[in-house]
C-alpha positions in Angstrom: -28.7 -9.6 -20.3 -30.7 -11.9 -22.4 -28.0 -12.8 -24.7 -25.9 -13.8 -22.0 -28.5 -16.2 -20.4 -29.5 -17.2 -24.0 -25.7 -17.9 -24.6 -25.4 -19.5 -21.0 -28.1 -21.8 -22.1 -27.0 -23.0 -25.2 -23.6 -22.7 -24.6 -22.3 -22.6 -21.3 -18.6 -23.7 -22.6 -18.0 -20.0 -24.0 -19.2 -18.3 -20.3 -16.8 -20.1 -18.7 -13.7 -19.9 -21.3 -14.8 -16.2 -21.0 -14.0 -15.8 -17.2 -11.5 -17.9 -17.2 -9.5 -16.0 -19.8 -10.6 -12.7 -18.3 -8.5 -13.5 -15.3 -5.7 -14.7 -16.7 -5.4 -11.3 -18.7 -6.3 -9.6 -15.2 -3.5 -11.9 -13.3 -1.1 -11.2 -16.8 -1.5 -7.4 -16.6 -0.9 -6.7 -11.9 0.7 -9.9 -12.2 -1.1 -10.4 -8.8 -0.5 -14.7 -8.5 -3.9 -14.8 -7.0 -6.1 -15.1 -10.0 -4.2 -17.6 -11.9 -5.6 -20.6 -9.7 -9.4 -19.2 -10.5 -8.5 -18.9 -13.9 -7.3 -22.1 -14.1 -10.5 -23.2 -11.8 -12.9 -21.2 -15.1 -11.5 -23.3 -17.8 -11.1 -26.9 -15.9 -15.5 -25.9 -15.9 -15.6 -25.0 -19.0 -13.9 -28.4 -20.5 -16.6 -30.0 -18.4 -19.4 -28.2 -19.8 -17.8 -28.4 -23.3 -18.0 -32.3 -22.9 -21.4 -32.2 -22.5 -22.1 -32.2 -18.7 -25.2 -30.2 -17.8 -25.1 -29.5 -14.1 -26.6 -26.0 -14.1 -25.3 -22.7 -12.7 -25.6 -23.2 -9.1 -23.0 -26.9 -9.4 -20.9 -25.0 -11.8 -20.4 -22.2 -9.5 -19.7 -24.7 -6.6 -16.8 -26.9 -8.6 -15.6 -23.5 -10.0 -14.6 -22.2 -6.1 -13.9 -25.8 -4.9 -11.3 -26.3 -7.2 -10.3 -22.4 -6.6 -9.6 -23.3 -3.1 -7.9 -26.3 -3.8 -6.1 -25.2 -6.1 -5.0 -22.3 -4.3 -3.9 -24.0 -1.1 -2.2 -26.9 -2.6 0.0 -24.2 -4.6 0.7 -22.2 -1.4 1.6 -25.1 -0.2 4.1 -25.9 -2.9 5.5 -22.8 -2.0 6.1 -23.6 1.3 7.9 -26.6 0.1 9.8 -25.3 -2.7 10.9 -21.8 -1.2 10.6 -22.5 3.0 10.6 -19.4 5.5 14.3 -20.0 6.2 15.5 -19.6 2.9 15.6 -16.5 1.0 13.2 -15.1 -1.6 14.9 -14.8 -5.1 12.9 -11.9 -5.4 14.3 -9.5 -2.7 17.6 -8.5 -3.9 18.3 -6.5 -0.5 18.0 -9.9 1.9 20.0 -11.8 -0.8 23.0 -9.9 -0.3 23.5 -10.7 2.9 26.7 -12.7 3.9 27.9 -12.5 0.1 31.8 -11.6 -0.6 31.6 -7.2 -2.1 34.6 -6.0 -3.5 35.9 -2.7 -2.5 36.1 -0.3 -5.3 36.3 3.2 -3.3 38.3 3.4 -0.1 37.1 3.7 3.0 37.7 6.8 4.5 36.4 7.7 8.4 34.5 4.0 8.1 32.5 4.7 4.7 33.7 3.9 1.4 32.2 2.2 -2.0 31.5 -1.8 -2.8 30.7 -3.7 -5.7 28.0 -6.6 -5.1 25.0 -7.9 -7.1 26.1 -6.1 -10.2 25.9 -2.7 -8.9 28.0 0.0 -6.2 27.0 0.3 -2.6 28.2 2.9 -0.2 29.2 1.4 2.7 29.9 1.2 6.2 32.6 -0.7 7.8 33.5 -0.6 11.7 37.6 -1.2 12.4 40.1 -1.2 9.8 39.3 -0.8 6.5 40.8 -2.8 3.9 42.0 -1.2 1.0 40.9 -1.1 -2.9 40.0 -4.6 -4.3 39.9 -6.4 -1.2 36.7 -8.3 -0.4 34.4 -7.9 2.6 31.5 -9.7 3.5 27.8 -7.8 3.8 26.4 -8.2 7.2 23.4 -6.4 7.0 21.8 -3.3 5.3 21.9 0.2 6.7 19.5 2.3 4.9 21.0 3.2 1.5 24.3 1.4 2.2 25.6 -1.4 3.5 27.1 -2.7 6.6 29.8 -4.9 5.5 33.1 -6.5 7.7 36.5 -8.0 6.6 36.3 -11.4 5.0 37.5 -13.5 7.8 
């Protein structure tokens, strides 16, 4: 423990680069997106210290979760602004299928047959007649494992 106050003394620079690189590998490895914002908040201290700016541990400590904070909320709020509530996540493959055009590649037979959307099969679930091979239908919603798709209008 007395190296690390000795080293904290002389060079606070290195404590700093240390946690701040410690949570980027943390946030690189669960890939969480809630430690990149502290990490970023570790090194903006430790270019301060590294320029010379003695404020002690207790200051340090305070900028390091103020600008954690900030950081944090004005990202969220970038979010909000690039990706809004009403608009899908790129991410979730399921919610991203619905209302796009599937091609039928299985007939349906007693309302269930096979689709091709997003690059991959889907059984399938259709209500009323079913059109036949290599028609399209549109995905309303998903049904479990499959997917409840309807003529293309």
């Amino acid at each position: 423990m007395d190296a690390l106050t000795d080293l904290y003394t002389t060079q606070p620079f290195w404590i700093w680069l240390g946690v701040g690189v410690l949570l980027l590998a943390v946030e690189a490895a669960l890939s969480t997106e809630w430690l990149l914002w502290p990490a970023v908040a570790a090194g903006v201290v430790a270019v301060l210290t590294a320029l010379g700016l003695r404020m002690g541990l207790p200051v340090e400590i305070a900028i390091f979760a103020g600008l954690t904070i900030l950081a944090t909320a004005l990202s969220r709020r970038l979010v909000q602004r690039v990706n809004p509530s009403d608009h899908v996540d790129i991410n979730d493959r399921d919610a991203r299928m619905i209302g796009q055009r599937a091609r039928v590649v299985e007939a349906f037979v007693d309302g269930r047959g096979r689709v091709f959307v997003s690059g991959a099969e889907w059984a399938a679930v259709i209500d009323g007649d079913a059109p036949p091979v290599g028609e399209s239908v549109v995905v309303d919603r998903l049904d479990g494992p499959s997917l409840k798709v309807r003529r293309e209008a």
